[in-house]
VEXDREN-2710 file (C-alpha; in Angstrom, 1 decimal):
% VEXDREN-2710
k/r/px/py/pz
1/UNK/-31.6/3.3/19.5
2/UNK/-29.1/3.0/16.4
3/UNK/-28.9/6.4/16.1
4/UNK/-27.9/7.3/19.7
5/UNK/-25.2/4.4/19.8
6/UNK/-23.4/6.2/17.1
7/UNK/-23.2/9.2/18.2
8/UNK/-21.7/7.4/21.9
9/UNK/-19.5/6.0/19.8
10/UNK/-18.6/9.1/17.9
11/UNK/-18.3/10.9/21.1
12/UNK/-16.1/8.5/22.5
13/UNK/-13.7/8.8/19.2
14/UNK/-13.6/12.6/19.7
15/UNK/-12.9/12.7/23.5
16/UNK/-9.8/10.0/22.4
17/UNK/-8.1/11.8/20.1
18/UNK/-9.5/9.3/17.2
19/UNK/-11.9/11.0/15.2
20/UNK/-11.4/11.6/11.7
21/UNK/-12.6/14.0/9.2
22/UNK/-11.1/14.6/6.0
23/UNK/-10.1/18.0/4.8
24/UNK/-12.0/18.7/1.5
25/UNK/-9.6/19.0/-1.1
26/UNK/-10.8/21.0/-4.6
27/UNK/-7.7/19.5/-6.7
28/UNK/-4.2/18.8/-6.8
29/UNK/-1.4/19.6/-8.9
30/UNK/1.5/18.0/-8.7
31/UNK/3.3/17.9/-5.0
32/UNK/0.3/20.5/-4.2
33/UNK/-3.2/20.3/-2.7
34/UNK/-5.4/22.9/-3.4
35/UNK/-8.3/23.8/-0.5
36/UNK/-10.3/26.8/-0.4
37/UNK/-7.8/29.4/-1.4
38/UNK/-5.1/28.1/0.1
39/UNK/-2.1/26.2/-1.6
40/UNK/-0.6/22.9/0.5
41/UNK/2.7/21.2/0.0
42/UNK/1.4/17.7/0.4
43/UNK/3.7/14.8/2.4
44/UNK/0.5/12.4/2.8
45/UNK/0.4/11.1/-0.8
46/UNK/1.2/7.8/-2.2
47/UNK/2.3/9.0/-5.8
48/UNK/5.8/8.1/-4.9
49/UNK/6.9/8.8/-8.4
50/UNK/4.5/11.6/-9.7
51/UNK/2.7/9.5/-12.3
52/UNK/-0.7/10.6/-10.5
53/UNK/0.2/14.2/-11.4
54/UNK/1.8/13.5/-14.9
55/UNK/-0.4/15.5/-17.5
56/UNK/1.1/12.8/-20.1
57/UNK/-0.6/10.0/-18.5
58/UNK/-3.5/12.0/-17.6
59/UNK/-4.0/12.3/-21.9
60/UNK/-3.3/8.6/-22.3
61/UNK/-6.0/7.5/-19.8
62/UNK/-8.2/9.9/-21.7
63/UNK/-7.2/8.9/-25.0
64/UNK/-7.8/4.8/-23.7
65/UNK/-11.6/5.8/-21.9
66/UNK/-12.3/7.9/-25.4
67/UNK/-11.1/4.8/-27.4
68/UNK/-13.0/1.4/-24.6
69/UNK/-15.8/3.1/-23.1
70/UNK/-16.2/3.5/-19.1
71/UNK/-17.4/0.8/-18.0
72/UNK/-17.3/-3.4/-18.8
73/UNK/-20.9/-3.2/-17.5
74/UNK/-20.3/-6.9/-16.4
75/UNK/-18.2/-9.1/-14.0
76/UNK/-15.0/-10.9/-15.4
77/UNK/-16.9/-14.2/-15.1
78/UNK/-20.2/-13.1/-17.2
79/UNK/-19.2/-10.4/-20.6
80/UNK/-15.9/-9.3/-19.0
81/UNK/-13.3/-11.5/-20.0
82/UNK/-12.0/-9.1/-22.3
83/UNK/-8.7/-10.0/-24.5
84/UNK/-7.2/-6.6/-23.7
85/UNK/-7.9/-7.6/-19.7
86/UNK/-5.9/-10.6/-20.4
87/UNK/-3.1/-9.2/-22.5
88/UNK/-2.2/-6.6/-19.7
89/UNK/-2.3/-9.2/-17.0
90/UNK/0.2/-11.2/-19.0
91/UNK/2.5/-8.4/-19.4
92/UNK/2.6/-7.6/-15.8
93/UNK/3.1/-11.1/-15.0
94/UNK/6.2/-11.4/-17.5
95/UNK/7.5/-8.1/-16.1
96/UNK/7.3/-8.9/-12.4
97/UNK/8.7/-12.6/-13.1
98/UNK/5.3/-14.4/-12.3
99/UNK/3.4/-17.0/-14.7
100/UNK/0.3/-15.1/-14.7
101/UNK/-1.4/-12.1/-13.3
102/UNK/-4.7/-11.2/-12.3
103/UNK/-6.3/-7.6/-11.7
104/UNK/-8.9/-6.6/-8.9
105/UNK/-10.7/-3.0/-8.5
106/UNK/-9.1/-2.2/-5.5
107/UNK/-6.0/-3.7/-3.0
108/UNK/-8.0/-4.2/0.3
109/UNK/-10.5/-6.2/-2.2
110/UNK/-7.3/-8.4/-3.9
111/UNK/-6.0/-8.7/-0.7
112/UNK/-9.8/-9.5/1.0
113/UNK/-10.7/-12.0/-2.1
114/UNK/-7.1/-13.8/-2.2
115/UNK/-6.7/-14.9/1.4
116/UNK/-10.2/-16.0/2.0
117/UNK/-10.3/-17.8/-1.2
118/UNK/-6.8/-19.8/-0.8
119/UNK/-6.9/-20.7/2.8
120/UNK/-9.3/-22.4/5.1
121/UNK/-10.2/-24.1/7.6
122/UNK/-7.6/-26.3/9.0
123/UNK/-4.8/-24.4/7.2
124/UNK/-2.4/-22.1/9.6
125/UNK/-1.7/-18.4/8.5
126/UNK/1.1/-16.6/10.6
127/UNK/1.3/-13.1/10.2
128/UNK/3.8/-10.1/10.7
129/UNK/1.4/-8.1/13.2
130/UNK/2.1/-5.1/11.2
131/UNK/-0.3/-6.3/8.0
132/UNK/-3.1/-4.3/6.3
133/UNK/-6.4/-4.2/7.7
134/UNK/-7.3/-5.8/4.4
135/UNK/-5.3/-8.9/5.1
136/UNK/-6.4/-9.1/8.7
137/UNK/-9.7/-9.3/7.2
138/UNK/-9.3/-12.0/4.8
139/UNK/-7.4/-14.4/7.2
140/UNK/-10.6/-13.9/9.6
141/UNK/-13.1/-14.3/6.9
142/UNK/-10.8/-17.5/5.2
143/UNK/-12.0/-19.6/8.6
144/UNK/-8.1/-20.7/8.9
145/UNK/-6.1/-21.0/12.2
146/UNK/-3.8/-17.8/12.4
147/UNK/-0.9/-16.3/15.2
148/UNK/0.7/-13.1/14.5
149/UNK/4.5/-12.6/15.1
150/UNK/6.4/-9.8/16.3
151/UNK/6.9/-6.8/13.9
152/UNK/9.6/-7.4/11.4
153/UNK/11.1/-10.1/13.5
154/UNK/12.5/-13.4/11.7
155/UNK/13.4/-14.9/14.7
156/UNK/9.6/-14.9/16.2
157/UNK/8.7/-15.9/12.6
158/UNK/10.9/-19.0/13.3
159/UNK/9.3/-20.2/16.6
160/UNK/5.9/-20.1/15.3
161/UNK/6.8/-21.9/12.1
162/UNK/9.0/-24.7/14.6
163/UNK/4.8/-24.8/16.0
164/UNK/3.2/-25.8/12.3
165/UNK/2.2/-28.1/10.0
166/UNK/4.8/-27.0/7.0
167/UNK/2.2/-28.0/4.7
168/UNK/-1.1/-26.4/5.7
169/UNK/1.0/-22.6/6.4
170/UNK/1.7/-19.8/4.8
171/UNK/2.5/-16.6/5.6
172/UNK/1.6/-13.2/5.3
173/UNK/4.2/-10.2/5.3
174/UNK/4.9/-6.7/3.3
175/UNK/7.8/-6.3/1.5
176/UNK/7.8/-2.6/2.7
177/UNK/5.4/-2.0/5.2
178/UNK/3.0/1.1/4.8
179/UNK/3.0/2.7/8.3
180/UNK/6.3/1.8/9.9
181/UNK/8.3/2.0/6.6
182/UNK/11.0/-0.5/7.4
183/UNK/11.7/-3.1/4.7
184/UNK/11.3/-7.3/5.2
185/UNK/14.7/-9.0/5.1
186/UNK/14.5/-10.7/2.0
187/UNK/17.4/-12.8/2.5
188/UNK/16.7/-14.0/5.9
189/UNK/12.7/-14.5/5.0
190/UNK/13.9/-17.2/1.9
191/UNK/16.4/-19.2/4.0
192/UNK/13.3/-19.7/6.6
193/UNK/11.3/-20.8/3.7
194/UNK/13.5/-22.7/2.3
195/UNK/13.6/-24.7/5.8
196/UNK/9.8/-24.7/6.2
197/UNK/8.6/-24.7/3.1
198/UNK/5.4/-22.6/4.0
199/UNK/3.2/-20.9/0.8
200/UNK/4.6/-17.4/1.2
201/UNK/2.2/-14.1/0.3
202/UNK/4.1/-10.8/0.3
203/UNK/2.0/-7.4/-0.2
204/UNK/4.4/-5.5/-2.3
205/UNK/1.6/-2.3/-2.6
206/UNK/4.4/0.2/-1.5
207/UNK/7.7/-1.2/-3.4
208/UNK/6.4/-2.0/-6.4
209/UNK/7.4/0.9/-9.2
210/UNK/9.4/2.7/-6.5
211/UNK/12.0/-0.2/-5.5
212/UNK/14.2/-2.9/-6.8
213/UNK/15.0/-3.5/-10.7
214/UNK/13.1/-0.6/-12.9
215/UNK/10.6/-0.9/-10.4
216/UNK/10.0/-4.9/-10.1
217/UNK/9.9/-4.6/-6.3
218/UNK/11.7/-6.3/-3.8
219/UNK/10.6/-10.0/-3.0
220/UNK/10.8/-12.5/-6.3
221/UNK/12.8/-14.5/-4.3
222/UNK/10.5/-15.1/-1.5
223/UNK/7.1/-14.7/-2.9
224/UNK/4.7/-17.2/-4.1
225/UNK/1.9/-14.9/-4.6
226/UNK/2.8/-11.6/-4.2
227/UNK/0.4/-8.4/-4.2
228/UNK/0.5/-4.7/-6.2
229/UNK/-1.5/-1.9/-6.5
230/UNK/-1.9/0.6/-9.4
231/UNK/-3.3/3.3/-7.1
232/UNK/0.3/4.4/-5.2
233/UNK/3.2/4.4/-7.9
234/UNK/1.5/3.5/-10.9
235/UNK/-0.4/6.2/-10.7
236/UNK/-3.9/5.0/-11.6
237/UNK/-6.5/2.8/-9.7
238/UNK/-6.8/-1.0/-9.0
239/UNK/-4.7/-3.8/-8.0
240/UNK/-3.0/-7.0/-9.8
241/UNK/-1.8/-10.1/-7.6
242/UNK/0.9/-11.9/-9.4
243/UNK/0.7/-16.0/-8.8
244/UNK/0.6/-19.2/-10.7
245/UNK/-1.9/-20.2/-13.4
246/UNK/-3.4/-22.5/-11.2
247/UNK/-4.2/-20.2/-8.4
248/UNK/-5.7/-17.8/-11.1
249/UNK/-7.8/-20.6/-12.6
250/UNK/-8.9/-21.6/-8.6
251/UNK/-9.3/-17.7/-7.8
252/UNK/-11.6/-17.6/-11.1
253/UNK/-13.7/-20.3/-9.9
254/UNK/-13.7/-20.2/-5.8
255/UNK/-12.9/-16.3/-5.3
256/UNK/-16.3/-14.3/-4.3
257/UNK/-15.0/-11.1/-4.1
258/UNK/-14.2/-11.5/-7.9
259/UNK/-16.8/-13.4/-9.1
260/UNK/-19.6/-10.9/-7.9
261/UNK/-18.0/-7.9/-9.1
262/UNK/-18.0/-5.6/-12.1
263/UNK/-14.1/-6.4/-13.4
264/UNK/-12.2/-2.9/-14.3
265/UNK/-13.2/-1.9/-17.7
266/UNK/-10.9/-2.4/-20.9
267/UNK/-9.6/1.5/-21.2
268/UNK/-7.9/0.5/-17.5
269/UNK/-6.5/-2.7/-19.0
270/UNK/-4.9/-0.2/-22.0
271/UNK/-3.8/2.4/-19.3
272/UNK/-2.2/-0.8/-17.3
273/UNK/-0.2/-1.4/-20.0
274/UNK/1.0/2.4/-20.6
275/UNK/1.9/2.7/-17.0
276/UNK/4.0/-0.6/-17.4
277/UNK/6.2/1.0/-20.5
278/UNK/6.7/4.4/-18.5
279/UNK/7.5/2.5/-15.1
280/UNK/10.0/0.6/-16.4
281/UNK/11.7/4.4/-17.3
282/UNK/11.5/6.1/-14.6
283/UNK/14.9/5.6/-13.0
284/UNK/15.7/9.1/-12.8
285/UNK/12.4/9.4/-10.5
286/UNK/13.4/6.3/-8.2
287/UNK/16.9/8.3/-7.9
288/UNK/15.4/11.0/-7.1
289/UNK/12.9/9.8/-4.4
290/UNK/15.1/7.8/-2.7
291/UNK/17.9/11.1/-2.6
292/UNK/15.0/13.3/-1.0
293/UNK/13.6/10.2/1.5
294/UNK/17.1/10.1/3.0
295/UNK/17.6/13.9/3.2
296/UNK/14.3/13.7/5.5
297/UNK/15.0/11.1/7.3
298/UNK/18.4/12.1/8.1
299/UNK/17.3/15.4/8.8
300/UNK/14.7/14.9/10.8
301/UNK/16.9/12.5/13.0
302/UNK/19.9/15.3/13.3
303/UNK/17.0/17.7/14.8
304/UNK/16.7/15.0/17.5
305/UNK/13.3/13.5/15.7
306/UNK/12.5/9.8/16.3
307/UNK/11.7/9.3/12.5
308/UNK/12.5/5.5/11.6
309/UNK/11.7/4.1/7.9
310/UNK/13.7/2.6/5.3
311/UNK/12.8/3.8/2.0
312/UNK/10.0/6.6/1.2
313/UNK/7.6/6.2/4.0
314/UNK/9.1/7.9/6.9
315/UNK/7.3/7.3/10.4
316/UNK/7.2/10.3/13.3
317/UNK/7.1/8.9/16.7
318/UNK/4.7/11.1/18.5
319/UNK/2.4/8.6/21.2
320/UNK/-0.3/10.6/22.1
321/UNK/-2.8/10.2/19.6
322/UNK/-4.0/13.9/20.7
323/UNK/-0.8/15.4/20.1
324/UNK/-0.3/13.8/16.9
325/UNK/-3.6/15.3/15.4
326/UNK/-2.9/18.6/17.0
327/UNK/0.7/18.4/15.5
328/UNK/-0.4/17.6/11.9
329/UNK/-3.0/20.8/12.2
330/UNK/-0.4/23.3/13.2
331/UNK/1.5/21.9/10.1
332/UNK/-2.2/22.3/8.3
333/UNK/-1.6/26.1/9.8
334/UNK/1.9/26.3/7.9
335/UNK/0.5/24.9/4.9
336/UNK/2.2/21.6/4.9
337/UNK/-0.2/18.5/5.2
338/UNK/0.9/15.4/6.9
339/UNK/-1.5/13.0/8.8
340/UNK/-1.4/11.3/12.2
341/UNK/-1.6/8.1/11.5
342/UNK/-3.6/6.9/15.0
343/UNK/-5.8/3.2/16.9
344/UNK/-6.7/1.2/14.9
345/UNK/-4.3/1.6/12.2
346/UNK/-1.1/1.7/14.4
347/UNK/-1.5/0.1/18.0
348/UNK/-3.0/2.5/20.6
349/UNK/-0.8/4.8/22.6
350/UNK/1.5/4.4/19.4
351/UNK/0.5/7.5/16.7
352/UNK/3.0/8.6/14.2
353/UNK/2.8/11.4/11.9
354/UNK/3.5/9.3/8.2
355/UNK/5.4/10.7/6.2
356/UNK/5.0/9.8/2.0
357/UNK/8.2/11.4/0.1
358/UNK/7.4/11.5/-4.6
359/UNK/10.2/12.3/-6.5
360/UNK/8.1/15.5/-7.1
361/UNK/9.6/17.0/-3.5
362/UNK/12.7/18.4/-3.4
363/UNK/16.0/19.2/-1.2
364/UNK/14.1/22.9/-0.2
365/UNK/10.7/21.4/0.3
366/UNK/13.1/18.5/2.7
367/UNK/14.6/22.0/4.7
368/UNK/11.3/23.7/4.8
369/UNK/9.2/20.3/6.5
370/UNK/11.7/20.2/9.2
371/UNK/11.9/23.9/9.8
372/UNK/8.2/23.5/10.4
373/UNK/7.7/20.7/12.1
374/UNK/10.2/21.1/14.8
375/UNK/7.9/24.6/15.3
376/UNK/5.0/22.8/15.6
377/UNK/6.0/19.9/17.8
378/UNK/8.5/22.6/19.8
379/UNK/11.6/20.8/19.9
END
């Protein structure tokens, strides 16, 4: 019975253009992917500033698991409170302008653990509809009243907050949101919460390291708890929510997802706290990355391309979910990967081919995309 509803289901995925199945990949170097015999220029990765393909912090991570060990063997609460744990999350804090910091294994599990831990039941979360699927899930699992708002729009933001209880809100947003690639106004975000005075959470996951101030981002101003991960950028794995000391201390005593799990061990504290040091050099990457993002986008939009996005994630208007995978595997073909991103990830109807720029591509690999892609989509 089980068995025969999945494959229904799996059926019904394939005959709508949704199914998924990732290409194998041996191993990457660099801008590259590497599958079978065949060498892929790779727009589809998160590495905005190459640290994931940087043989010096490859040897540092070494050098850190050689001198900790793998594994803290224990949750934070338990044996894992470890002093080098606690020295990195201080550093990050004091780099990103927050009082204290504190580091999850993964960003859907901060972003899962922190909104079901700080709001509940008879609190009201209003959301920019464009969110992660990891903060949709921790607003329904936090048991709290919630109403989305219209992409990117402050003045939809407004109308709900004129509807709430200014003490009991908060809201959720993304400083640079991951599919559509358009940045929050800033500005306009802190004069509404300056008038409302709503608890403000802002998933930084794509911004931090590759915008604002040596990396710091772009919502200090706005956010009161504000979310990174270590897995795009930084180059390594794991997340770090940056908030007060006494929504750590709460989080350390109310937060499930981090009480019941094995904390990160001590060699990713070390390599945190590496990654920090080169991050805060890597100017001539974010100059870099931003010059190439702009060369596709404008690009891409002078071949007649509805590409939209206003930093390093570039989105490809295609619609049809079918068309969109088909698109990405005659690119596959040409040996350029790029993914449709497809329902339930973007609304249905609504598939884009998302586009990740690293300041490892450069002005030819812009020229040869484009070449290529308006092949494959015949424009």
């Amino acid at each position: 019975m089980f068995t025969n509803r999945y494959r229904e289901r799996l059926l019904s995925q394939k005959q709508a253009g949704l199914y998924r199945t990732p290409l194998e990949i041996e191993r990457k170097k660099g801008k590259f992917l590497f599958c079978g015999n065949r060498k892929v220029l790779n727009f589809s990765s998160n590495d905005y500033l190459g640290l994931g393909a940087s043989a010096r912090l490859q040897l540092l991570v070494a050098d850190n698991f050689r001198s900790h060990g793998t594994s803290s063997s224990s949750s934070r609460l338990v044996a894992g409170n470890y002093r080098l744990i606690n020295e990195a999350e201080r550093a990050y804090a004091a780099f990103f302008g927050y009082e204290d910091a504190l580091f999850f294994p993964s960003g859907y599990q901060a972003n899962l653990g922190l909104i079901s831990t700080l709001l509940e039941k008879g609190d009201t979360i209003i959301f920019d509809k464009h969110i992660h699927a990891s903060s949709v899930k921790g607003m329904v699992s936090s048991g709290a009243d919630f109403a989305g708002y219209n992409h990117n729009s402050l003045s939809h933001l407004r109308k709900r907050l004129e509807k709430s209880n200014p003490g009991r809100t908060a809201v959720l947003t993304e400083s640079l949101f991951s599919m559509d690639g358009d940045l929050l106004d800033i500005d306009g975000f802190c004069r509404l919460k300056e008038e409302f005075g709503f608890l403000s959470i802002i998933d930084e996951a794509h911004a931090f390291g590759a915008l604002g101030n040596k990396g710091r981002g772009l919502g200090r101003t706005a956010a009161d708890i504000a979310l990174g991960t270590l897995g795009k950028a930084f180059g390594l794995f794991g997340a770090f929510v940056l908030l007060s000391s006494t929504l750590k201390e709460y989080l350390f005593n109310f937060c499930s997802p981090l009480i019941y799990t094995t904390t990160l061990p001590e060699a990713h504290a070390a390599s945190a706290l590496h990654i920090l040091e080169i991050i805060e050099q890597c100017d001539d990457e974010r100059k870099n990355l931003l010059q190439v993002s702009s060369l596709m986008r404008q690009g891409l939009q002078e071949a007649g391309v509805a590409a939209s996005g206003d930093a390093h994630i570039i989105a490809l208007t295609i619609g049809d979910e079918k068309r969109a995978g088909d698109i990405s595997a005659k690119l596959l073909a040409e040996d350029i990967f790029v993914l449709p991103a497809r329902y339930p990830t973007v609304p249905l109807g609504k598939a884009i081919l998302r586009i990740s720029m690293t300041a490892l591509h450069t002005k030819n690999d812009v020229t040869h995309f484009i070449e290529k892609f308006k092949k494959a989509a015949i424009i």
